[in-house]
Every structure is written in C-alpha cells, then in structure tokens.
C-alpha positions as CSV (number, residue, x, y, z in Angstrom):
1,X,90.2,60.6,98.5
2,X,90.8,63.2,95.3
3,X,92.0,66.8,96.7
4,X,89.5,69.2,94.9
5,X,90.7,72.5,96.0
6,X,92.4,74.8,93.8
7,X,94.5,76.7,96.4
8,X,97.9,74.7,96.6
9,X,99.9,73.5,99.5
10,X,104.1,73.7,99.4
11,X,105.6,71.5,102.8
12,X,108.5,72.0,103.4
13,X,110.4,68.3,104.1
14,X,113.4,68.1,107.0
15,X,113.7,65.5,109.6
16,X,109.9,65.0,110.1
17,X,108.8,64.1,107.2
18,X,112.1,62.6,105.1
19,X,110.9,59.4,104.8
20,X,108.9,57.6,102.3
21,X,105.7,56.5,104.7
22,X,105.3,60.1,106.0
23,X,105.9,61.9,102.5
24,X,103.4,59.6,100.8
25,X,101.1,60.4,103.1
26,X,101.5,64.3,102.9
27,X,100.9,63.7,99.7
28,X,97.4,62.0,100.2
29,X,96.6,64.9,102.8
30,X,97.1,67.2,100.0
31,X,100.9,68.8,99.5
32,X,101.1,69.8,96.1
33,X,104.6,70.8,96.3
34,X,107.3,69.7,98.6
35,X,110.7,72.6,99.4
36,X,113.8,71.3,100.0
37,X,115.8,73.8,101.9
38,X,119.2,74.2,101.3
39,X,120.0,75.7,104.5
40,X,119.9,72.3,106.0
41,X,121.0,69.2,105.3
42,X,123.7,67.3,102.9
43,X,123.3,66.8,99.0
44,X,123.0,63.3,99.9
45,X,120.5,63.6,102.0
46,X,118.3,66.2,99.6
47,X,118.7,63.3,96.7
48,X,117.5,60.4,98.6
49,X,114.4,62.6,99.2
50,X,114.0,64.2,95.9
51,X,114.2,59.9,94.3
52,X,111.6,59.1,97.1
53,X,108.9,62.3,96.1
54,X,109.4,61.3,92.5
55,X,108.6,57.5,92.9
56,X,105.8,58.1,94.7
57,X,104.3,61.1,92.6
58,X,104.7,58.4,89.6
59,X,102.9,55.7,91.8
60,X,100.3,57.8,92.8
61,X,99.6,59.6,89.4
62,X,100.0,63.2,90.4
63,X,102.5,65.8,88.9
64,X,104.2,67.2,92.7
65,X,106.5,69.8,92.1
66,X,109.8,70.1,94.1
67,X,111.0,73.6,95.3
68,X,115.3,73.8,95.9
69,X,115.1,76.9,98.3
70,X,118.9,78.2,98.4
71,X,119.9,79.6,101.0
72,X,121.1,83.5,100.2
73,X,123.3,85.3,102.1
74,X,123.2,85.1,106.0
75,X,124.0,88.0,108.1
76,X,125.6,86.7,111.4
77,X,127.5,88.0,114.5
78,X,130.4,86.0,115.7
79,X,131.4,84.1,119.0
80,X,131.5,85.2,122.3
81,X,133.9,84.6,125.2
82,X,130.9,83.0,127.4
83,X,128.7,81.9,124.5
84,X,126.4,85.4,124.8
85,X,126.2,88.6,126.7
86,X,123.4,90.7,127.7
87,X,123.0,94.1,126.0
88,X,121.1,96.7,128.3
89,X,119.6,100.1,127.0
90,X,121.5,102.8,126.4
91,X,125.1,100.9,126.5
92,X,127.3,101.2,123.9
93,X,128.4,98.0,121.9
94,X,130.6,97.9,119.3
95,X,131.0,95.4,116.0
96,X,134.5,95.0,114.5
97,X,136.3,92.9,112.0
98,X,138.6,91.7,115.0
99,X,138.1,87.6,114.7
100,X,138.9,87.2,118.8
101,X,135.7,85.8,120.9
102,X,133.7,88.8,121.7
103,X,132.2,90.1,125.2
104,X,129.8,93.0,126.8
105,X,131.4,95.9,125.0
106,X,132.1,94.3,121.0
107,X,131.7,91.0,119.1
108,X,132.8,90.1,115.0
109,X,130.9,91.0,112.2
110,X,132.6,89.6,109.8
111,X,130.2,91.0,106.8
112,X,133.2,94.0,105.1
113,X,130.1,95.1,103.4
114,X,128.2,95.9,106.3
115,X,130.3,98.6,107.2
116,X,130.6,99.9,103.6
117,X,126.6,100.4,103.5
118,X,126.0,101.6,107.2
119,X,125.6,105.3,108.3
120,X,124.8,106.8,111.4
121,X,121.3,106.9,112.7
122,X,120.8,103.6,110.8
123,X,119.0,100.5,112.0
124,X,120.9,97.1,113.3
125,X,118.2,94.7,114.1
126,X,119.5,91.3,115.8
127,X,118.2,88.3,116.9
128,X,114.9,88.7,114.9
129,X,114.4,91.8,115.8
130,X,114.1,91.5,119.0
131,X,117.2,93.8,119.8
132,X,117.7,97.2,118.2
133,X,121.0,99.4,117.8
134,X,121.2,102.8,116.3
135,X,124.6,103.4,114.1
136,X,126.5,106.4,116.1
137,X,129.7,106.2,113.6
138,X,131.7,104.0,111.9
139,X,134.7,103.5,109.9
140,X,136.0,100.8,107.6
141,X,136.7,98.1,110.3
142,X,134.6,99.5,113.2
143,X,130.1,100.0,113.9
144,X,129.8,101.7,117.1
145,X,126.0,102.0,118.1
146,X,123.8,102.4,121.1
147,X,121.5,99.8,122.2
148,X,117.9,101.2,121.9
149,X,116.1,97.8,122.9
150,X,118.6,95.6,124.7
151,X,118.4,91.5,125.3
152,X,120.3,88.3,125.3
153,X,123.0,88.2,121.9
154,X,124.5,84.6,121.6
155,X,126.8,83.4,118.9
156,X,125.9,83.4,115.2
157,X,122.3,85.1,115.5
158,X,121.2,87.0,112.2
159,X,121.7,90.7,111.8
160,X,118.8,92.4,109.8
161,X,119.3,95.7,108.0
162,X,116.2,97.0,107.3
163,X,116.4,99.9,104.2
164,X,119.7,99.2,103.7
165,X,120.4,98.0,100.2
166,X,124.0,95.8,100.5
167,X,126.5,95.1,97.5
168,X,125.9,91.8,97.6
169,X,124.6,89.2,95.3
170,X,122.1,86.9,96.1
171,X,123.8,84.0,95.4
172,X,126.7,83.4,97.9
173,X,129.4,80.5,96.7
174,X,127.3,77.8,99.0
175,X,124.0,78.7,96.9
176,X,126.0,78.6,93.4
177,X,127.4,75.0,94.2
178,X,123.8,73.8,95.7
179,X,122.3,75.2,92.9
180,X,124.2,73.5,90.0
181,X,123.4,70.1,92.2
182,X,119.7,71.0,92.3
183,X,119.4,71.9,88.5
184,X,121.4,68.4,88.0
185,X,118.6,66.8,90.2
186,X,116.4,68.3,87.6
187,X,114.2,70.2,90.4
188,X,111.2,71.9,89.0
189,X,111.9,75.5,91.2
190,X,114.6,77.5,92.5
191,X,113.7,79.3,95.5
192,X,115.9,82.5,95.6
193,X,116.3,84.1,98.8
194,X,117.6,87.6,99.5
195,X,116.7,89.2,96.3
196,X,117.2,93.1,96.5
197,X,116.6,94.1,93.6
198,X,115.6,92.9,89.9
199,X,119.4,92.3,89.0
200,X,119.6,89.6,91.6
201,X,117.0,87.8,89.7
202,X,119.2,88.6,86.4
203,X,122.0,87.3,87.8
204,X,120.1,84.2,88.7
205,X,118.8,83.5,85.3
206,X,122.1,83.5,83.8
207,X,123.1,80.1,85.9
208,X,119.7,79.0,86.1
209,X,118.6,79.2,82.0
210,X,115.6,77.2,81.4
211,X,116.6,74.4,83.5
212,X,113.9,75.6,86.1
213,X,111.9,78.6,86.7
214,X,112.8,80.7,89.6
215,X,110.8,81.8,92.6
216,X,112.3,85.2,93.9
217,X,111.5,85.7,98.0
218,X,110.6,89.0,98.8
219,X,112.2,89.5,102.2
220,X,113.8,92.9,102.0
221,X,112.3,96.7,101.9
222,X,114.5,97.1,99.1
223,X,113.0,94.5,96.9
224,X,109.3,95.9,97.2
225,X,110.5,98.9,95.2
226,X,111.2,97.1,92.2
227,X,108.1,95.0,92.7
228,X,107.1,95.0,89.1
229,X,110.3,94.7,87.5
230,X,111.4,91.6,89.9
231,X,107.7,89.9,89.5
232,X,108.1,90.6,85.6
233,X,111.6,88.7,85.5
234,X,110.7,86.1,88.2
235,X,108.0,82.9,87.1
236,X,106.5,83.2,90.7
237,X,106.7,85.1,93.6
238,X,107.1,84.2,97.6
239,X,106.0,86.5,100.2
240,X,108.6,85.6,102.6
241,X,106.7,87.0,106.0
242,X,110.0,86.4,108.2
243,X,112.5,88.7,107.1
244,X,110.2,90.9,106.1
245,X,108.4,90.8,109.5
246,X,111.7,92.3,110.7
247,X,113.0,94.7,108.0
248,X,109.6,96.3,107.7
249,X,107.5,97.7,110.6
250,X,105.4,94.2,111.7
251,X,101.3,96.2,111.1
252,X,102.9,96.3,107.1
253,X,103.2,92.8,106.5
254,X,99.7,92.4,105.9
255,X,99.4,95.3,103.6
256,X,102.2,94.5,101.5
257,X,100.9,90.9,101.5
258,X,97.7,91.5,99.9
259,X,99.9,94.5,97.6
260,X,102.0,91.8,96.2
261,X,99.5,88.7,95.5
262,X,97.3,91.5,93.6
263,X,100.6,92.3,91.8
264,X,101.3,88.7,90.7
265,X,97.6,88.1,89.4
266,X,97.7,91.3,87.4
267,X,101.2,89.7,85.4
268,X,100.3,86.1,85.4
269,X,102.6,85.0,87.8
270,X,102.2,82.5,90.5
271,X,102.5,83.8,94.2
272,X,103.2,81.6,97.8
273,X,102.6,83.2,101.4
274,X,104.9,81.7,103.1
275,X,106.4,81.8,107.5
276,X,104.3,81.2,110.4
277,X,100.9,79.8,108.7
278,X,100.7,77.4,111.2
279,X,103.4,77.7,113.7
280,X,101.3,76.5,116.5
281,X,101.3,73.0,115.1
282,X,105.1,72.6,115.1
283,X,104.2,71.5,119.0
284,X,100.4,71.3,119.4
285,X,97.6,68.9,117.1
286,X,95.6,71.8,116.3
287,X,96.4,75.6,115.4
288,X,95.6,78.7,117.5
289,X,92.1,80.2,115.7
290,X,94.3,83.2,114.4
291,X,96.4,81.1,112.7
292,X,93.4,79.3,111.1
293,X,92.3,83.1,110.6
294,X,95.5,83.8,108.8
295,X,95.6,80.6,106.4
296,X,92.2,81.7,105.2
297,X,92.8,85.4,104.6
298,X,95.7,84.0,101.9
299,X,93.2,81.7,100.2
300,X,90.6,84.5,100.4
301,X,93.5,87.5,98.9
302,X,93.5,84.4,96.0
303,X,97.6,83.2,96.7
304,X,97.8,80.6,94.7
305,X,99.8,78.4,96.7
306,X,99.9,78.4,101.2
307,X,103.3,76.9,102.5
308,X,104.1,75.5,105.5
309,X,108.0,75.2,106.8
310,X,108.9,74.0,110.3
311,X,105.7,72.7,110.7
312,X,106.1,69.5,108.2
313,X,110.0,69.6,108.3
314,X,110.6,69.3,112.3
315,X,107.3,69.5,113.6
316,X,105.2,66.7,116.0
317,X,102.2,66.9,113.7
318,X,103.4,67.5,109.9
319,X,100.7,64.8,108.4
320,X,98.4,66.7,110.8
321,X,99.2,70.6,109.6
322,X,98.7,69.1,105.8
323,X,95.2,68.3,106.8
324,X,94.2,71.2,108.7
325,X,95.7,73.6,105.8
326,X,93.5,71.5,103.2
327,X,90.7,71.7,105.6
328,X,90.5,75.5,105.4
329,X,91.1,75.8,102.1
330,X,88.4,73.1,101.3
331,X,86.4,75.2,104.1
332,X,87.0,78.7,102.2
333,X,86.5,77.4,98.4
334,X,82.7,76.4,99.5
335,X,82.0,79.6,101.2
336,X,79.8,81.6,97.7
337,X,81.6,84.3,98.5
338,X,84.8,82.8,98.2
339,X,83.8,82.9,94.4
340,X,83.1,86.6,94.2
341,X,86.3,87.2,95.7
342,X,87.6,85.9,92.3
343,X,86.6,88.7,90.2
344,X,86.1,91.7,92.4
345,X,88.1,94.5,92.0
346,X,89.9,92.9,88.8
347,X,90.6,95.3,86.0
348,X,89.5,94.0,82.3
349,X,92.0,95.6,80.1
350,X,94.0,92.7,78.9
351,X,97.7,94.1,78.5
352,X,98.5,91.3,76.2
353,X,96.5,89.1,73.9
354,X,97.3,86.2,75.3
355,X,95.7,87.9,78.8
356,X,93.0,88.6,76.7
357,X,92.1,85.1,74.9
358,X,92.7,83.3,78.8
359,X,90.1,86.2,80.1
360,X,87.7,85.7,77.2
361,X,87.9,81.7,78.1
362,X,86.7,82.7,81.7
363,X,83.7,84.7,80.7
364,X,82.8,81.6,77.9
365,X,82.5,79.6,80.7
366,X,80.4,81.3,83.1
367,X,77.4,81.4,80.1
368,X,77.6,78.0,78.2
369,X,75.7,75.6,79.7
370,X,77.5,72.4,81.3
371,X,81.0,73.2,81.1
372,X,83.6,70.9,83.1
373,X,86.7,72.3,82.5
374,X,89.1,74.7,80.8
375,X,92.2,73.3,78.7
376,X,95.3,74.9,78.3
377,X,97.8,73.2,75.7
378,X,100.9,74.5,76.7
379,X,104.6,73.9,75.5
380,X,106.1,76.1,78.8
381,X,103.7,76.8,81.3
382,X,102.5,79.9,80.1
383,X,99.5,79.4,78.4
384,X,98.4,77.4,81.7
385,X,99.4,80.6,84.0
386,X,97.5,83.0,81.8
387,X,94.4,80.6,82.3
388,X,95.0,80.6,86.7
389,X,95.2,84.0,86.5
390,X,91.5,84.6,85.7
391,X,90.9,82.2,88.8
392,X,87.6,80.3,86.8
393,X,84.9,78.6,89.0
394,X,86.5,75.3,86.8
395,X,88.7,73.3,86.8
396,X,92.0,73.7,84.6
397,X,93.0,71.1,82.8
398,X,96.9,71.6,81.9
399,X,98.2,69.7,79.1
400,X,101.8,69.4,78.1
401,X,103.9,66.9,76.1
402,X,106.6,67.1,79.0
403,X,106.7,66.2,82.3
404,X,109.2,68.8,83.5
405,X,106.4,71.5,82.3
406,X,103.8,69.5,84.0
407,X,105.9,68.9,87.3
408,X,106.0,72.7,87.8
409,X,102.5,73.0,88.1
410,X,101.9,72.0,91.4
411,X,102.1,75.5,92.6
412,X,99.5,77.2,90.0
413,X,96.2,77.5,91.5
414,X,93.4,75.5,90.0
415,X,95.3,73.5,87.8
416,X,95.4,69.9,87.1
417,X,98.5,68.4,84.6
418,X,98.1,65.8,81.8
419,X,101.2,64.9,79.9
420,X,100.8,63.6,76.6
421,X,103.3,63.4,73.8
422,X,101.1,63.8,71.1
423,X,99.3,67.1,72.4
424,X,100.9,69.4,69.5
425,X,101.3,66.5,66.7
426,X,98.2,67.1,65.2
427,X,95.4,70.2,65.6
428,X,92.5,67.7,64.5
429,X,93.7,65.8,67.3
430,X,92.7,68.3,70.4
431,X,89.2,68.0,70.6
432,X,89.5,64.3,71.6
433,X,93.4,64.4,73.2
434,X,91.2,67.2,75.8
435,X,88.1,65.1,76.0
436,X,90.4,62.3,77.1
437,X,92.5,64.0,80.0
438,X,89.1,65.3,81.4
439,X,87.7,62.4,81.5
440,X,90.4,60.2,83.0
441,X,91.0,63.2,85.7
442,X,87.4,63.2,86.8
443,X,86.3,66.7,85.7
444,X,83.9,65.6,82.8
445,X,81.8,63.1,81.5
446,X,80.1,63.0,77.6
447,X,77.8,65.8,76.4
448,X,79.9,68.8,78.9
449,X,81.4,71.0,77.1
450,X,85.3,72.0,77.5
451,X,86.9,75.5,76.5
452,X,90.1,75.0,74.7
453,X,93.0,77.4,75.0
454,X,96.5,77.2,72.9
455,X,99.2,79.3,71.0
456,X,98.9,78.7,67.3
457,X,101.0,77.2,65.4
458,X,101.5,74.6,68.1
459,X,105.4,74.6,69.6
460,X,105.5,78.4,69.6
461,X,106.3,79.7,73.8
462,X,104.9,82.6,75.8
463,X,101.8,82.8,73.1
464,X,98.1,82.0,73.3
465,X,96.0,83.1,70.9
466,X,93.4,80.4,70.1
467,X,90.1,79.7,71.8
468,X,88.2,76.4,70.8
469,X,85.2,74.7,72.3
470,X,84.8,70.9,72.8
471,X,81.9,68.6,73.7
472,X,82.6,65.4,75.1
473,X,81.7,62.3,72.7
C-alpha cells in the first residue's frame, strides 16, 4: 500500500528491529528514515544494518534516509561501594575527583569541567531529574551541595546541568572515531547531540564537510539562545524533548517546541520532535490517548518529520508503533483544517529570492486548475527544502541526478525523490524528465499540470530562481 502522507517518520533500529524481515516491514508501515544510535552497539553491528536498509530501500524503490546519531558527551557519577545509596532531604553529599567506590556522604565525578563551570546556588539534576542538589561551595577537586529533592543514586546515572554552559565540545573522542566510520558508511545524517552553542555545530562541519548534512539536537538551555544562528548553520533541527525535559522547567517543553519548528520553517530547514511520542508502546499494542494527543499536535505545529526511539529499537510492538504513528498522521492530514494550519500565521516577506520563487510556486498552484504536483530540480537539497517550506496541498516531486541528495530526503516533509542523471543535461529536457517522474510516482496523469522549480544555470547550489509550468503529454 503507497504511504501518502507528507509528515515523515525516523525509527530508530536496536535489537528489535535489526533484522531484515522486521526492517522491511517498518518500511512498508511507513518509516521514512531509520537512526542508528551510536550510543549502542558495535561498528559491526551498525554496518550489517546500514547494508540491509540499503538493499531493501533499492528493492522496494523508495529513497530511506539513514540518521548516525553520535553520541555527545555524557555526564555520569561513578561507582558506589553497595551499587547505590539513598540521598534524603536536607543531607549533605559531596562529589569529588577521588576514583575510590563512593557511599552516603560522596561519590566520583569524574567530569574536571564540572567543577570549573559550577557556582554556588547552582542546579545538579541526577537521575533524570528526579534528584535535585543545590551547589553550597566548591573548589577545584571538590562539589559540596545539599540535597533539595532526595532518592535512590546508583552507579553511572547522568548528571544534568541545566543553565550551565560547559567548555566542552560536542564531539567527545568516541563520537569523532564513530563519526569518521559513519561518513565512510556514506550515511545520509549526522545526528549531533549536545550542541551548546553555534560553534559546536562549526566545529562539526569542519569533520563532517559535505559528506552529510548535520542535524544539531537541541537538548540544552544554552542552545535555545542561539536558536537562529545554530538552525542557520545546521541543515535540520531535532527537538530533543529528553534532556531538555530536565534542563528546562517540564510546562516549557511544549512552548519551546512549537518556538523552534516555527523557527525552522521561517529558514528552510527541516525540523524532528523527537523522545517519548509513543513511549506507551515500548510494552503495550496500543498508546495511552495523550500520547496519540501528542503525536498529532507535532504533525498539526507542521514538524516535518515524528521519531520514534525505544519504541522500534527495543520495544514489543516496533512494526506496531510505525502503524499507529502513520495512522495519526494519515488521520491529521485529512482533517480540512489540518490544511489551514499550513498557511496561518505565516509571514510573506520572502528574505531571499529563492524563498520567494518556492513561495510564488505555492500560490501558482492553489489557482491553476488540475495541478498534481510541484518539481524541484535540485543539485543539493536546497531547492527541494525551499519548496517543503511553503508546506503545498501537493505533492513535491524532488529530482536530483544523485542518489546521496535524494537519500537525504526522507526527512523533508511532503517530498517524494526521483534520481535521474540527465535532470541538468539539457533545459529542453525538463518538461518531459518532470512529466516522467510524476507519472511513474503516481501523482499525475496527462493533461495536469506541474509547477517547475530550479536554479538557473543548472549545477549552480543554494539557488532557485526559475519557475516553469508543465502539462503532461
């Protein structure tokens, strides 16, 4: 059965859903996109799956894009004597470079630049948040605090920092070496995790080149006050709803969701909404109705892609969750008002004219008669992101004459990817190289018209500046 919506899906693949049978059908249930996550599992393991999603995206004639999700930086406590002590409000508890097995009164941290960027009356956050200490002093080897909400602290749980901007790249040694394997691989995204601030993303770029384009997670505080500047240097953008769940006051994360999808759309960029989507269905067949509630609400705020993690990788049900997340999208994309939500609130002054030729292409095709599609002819991507930006009531038709540019596209909302290598040979060629990629994907038949979009001359990047109508012979 063809998958007609435009919102995309990202699964995330681990244990339940490495193998060939279950990832095929995923992909008939509708994942667009599959994340590998580099915080589990061996190289070997992440290439057997990234040969098997390839094979079958070729057998099956769809463009799936993979995600390499690195792992960043992780902020852990050490061992304890007994395995974990219970921390009780109001006690004192101290954290220490000391390597020795901790107990009730201190434990490692062995993070040096913890205790550079602490100060008193700051915020330690353990355990997901679900323990609080305040800072009381410090010096260079030793955090004393005082428990504020107490609980059960085990070995190795995270340590959050909320406001706290650390001197420390996103990149740890572990992500740089599974990063270089991942470009190798030739993945189509790098997933970059514990971005800051707009340098991280810099920093990123100068390992990454044009190998793949980057998707920075916006986890931290910190990071949502350079919003623009990191969204303007990143290709896409994932709301990361875990960490920042933590770091930021929980009755935020909805705010600053729908703050930082409207933020994508107004530059172009792709955006996920990513944690908990569907957590229910890690154990259960079916999801809790918030949960459905919540899926909807992304597809409504116009994310372009919804992305489900434990869910598919270690879950019970992960063909299961892929169905019920394509059932409410399919479910939302029929309600009329769904299509409303598209244009409301937009603002029409067109920054760049390439903004400007994609928005023009939208309004064409709400008043000619019979139109099945929008092209975009594009040598990077850009020219199709432009185009998903405007979010038309069409499909969009990308077509590109390489099939790295049309493997990143399974995260772009509304599009559909055609690779041919004659695409920019020719410009008397693109009235019938479009006609013939809308008809073999479905979306036309003779006598529709199609809306052209392109940079001119053909080979130039980051430029669209040509606006063409077709009818189908």
């Amino acid at each position: 059965m063809p998958i007609n919506t435009n919102t995309k899906i990202l699964a995330t693949i681990g244990p339940a859903s490495a193998t060939k049978e279950v990832l095929s059908k995923l992909i008939d249930a509708g994942a667009d996109a599959f994340r590998f996550n580099f915080s589990h599992g061996t190289h070997e393991e992440h290439q057997a799956r990234f040969e098997i999603v390839r094979k079958l995206s070729k057998q099956k004639g769809k463009h799936i894009s993979i995600v390499a999700d690195m792992q960043g930086p992780k902020l852990r406590v050490g061992l304890f004597k007994d395995g974990a002590v219970a921390l009780k409000k109001g006690q004192e508890f101290c954290f220490d470079l000391d390597v020795k097995p901790g107990d009730e009164k201190r434990v490692n941290l062995p993070h040096p630049e913890i205790f550079k960027a602490v100060k008193k009356k700051d915020k330690l956050l353990l355990n997901d948040g679900n323990i609080v200490l305040e800072v009381q002093n410090k010096d260079a080897s030793h955090i004393k605090t005082k428990v504020l909400v107490g609980g059960k602290l085990s070995d190795h749980k995270g340590v959050n920092l909320p406001n706290i901007t650390l001197p420390i790249s996103a990149l740890t040694d572990k992500d740089i070496r599974d990063l270089k394997f991942a470009l190798k691989l030739g993945v189509d995204w790098v997933s970059l995790s514990f971005v800051q601030k707009a340098q991280d993303v810099k920093d990123a770029k100068k390992i990454i080149g044009n190998k793949a384009l980057i998707i920075s997670k916006l986890e931290k505080p910190s990071a949502i006050e350079e919003l623009d500047e990191i969204i303007a240097l990143s290709d896409a953008i994932m709301v990361a709803r875990g960490d920042l769940g933590v770091e930021c006051p929980i009755e935020t994360v909805p705010v600053l969701q729908k703050k930082i999808i409207s933020a994508c759309r107004k530059q172009a960029k792709p955006v996920i909404v990513a944690t908990q989507m569907l957590e229910s269905m890690i154990n259960a067949p079916t999801p809790t109705r918030a949960e459905v509630s919540d899926v909807a609400t992304a597809v409504y705020d116009m994310a372009d892609t919804v992305m489900l993690s434990a869910e598919t990788a270690v879950g019970s049900y992960p063909v299961e969750a892929v169905e019920m997340m394509h059932h409410i999208i399919e479910r939302v994309e029929s309600d009329p008002h769904f299509i409303r939500c598209t244009t409301q609130n937009e603002s029409h002054v067109c920054q760049m004219e390439s903004l400007g030729i994609t928005y023009a292409a939208k309004e064409l095709s709400e008043v000619l008669p019979s139109v099945a599609a929008i092209v975009t002819f594009t040598n990077s991507g850009f020219t199709t992101f432009s185009m998903a930006k405007e979010r038309p009531n069409l499909p969009i038709v990308a077509i590109t004459p390489h099939e790295s540019v049309a493997s990143r596209m399974g995260i772009v909302w509304g599009v559909k990817a055609a690779v041919d290598p004659e695409v920019f040979k020719n410009f008397d060629r693109i009235e019938a190289i479009a006609s013939k990629h809308v008809k073999n994907l479905g979306c036309g038949q003779k006598g529709d018209y199609i809306i052209t979009t392109a940079g001119y001359p053909f080979g130039k990047t980051l430029m669209t500046n040509l606006l063409h109508t077709v009818r189908i012979k």
